[in-house]
C-alpha positions as CSV (number, residue, x, y, z in Angstrom):
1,X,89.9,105.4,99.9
2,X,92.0,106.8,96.9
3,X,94.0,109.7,97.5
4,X,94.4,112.7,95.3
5,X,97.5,112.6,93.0
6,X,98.7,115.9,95.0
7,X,98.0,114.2,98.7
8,X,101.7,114.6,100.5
9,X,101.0,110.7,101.2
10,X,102.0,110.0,98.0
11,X,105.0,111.8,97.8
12,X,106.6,115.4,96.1
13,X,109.3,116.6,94.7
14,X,110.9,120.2,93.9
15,X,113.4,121.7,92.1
16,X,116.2,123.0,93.8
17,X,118.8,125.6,92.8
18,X,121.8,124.5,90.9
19,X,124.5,126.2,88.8
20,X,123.8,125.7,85.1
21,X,121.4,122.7,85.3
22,X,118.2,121.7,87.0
23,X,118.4,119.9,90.5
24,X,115.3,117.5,91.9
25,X,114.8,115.9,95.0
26,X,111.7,113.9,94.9
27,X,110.1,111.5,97.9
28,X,107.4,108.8,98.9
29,X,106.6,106.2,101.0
30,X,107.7,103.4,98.6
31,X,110.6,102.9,95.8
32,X,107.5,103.4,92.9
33,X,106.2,106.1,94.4
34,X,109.6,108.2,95.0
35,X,110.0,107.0,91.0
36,X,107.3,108.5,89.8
37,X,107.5,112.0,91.7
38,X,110.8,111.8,90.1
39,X,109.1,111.8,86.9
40,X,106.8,114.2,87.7
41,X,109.8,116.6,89.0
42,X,111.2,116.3,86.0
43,X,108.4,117.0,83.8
44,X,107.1,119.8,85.9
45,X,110.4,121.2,85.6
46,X,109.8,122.2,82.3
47,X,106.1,122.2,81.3
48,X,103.1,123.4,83.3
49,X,101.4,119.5,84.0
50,X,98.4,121.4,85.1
51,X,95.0,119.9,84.2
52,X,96.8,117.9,80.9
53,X,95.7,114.5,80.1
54,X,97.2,111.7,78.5
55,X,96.3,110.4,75.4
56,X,98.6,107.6,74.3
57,X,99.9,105.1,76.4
58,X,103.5,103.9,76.3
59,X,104.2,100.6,78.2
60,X,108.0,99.9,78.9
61,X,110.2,97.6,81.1
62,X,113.6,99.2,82.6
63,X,116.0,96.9,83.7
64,X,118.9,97.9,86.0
65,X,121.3,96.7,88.9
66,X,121.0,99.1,91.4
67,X,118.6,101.5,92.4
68,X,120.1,104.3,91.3
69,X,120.7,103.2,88.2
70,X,117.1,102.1,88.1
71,X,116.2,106.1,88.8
72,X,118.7,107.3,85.3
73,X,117.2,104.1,83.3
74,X,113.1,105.4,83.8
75,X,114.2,109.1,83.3
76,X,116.5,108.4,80.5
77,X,113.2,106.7,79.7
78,X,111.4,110.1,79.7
79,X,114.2,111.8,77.8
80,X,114.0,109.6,74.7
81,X,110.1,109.9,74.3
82,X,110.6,113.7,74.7
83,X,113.9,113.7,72.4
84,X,112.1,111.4,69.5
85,X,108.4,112.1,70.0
86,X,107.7,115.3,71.7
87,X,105.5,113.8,74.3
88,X,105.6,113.8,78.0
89,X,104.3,111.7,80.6
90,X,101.1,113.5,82.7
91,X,101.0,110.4,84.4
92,X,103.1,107.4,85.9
93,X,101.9,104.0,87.0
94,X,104.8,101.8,88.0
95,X,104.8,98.3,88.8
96,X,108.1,96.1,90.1
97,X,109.0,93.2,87.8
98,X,112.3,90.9,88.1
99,X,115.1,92.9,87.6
100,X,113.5,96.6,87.2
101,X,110.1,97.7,86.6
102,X,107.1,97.9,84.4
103,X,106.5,101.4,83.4
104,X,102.8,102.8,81.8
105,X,103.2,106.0,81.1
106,X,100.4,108.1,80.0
107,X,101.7,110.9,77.5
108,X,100.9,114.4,76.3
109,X,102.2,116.7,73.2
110,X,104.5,119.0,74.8
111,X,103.3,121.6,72.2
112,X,99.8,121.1,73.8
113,X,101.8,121.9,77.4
114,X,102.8,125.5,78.2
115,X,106.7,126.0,78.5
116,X,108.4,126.9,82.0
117,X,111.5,126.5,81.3
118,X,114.5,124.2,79.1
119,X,113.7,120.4,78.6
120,X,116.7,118.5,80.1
121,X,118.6,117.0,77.2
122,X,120.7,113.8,80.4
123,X,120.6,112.8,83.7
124,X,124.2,113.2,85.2
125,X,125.4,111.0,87.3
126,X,127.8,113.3,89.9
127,X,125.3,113.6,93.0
128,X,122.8,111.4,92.3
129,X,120.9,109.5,95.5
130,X,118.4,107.0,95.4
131,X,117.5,105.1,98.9
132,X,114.9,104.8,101.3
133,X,115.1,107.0,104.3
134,X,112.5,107.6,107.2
135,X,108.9,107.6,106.3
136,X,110.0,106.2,102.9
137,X,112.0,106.7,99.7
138,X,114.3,109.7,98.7
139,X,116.0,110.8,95.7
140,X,118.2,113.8,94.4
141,X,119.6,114.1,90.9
142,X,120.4,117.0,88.1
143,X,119.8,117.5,84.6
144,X,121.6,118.9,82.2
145,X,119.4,121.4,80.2
């Protein structure tokens, strides 16, 4: 049985308040899924996600030493394809490789997307968690907007 993207088996994430920048804290039963509710935190932050597709695929391999900086190397990720090519991921499939992860991120126009609120321009590093936790994977971290 597949379960809906939205099904709290899979994971969340909100935004939390935070003086001057955007705060996430995203969650799910496995270092992937925690990953890419962060992703989705982040985008949802922003842009209203609801009901957009994506049309072009980007593939990409992040590399890092630690899982923390694992979570800044994906959504630095997201940052540069927003930054250089206006698009967002609608969706995240992540896949563990040596080292990092392979990333296939399905992308939308943000000028297809309505607008919530200011795109984050970094991920800062002062606060940032990234570890599992009971029933799964946790992870807290702001963005400078």
């Amino acid at each position: 049985m597949e379960l809906p993207e939205d099904s709290p088996l899979l994971g969340g994430h909100r935004s939390v308040p935070h003086t001057a920048d955007l705060r996430i804290e995203a969650w799910g039963p496995t270092r992937a899924a925690c990953l890419a509710q962060a992703v989705r935190g982040m985008c949802g932050s922003f842009l209203d996600l609801a009901g957009a597709a994506g049309g072009r695929r980007r593939e990409v391999v992040v590399r890092a030493d630690t899982d923390e900086d694992l979570l800044v190397a994906l959504l630095e990720e997201v940052v540069y394809w927003l930054d250089t090519h206006d698009e967002v991921p609608v969706e995240v499939r992540l896949t563990a490789v040596p080292g990092g992860l392979r990333a296939l991120l399905c992308m939308a126009d943000i000028g297809t997307l309505p607008v919530l609120g200011a795109a984050p321009k970094a991920v800062t590093l002062h606060g940032l968690t990234f570890a599992p936790g009971p029933g799964g994977w946790q992870c807290s971290f702001t963005l400078d907007v």
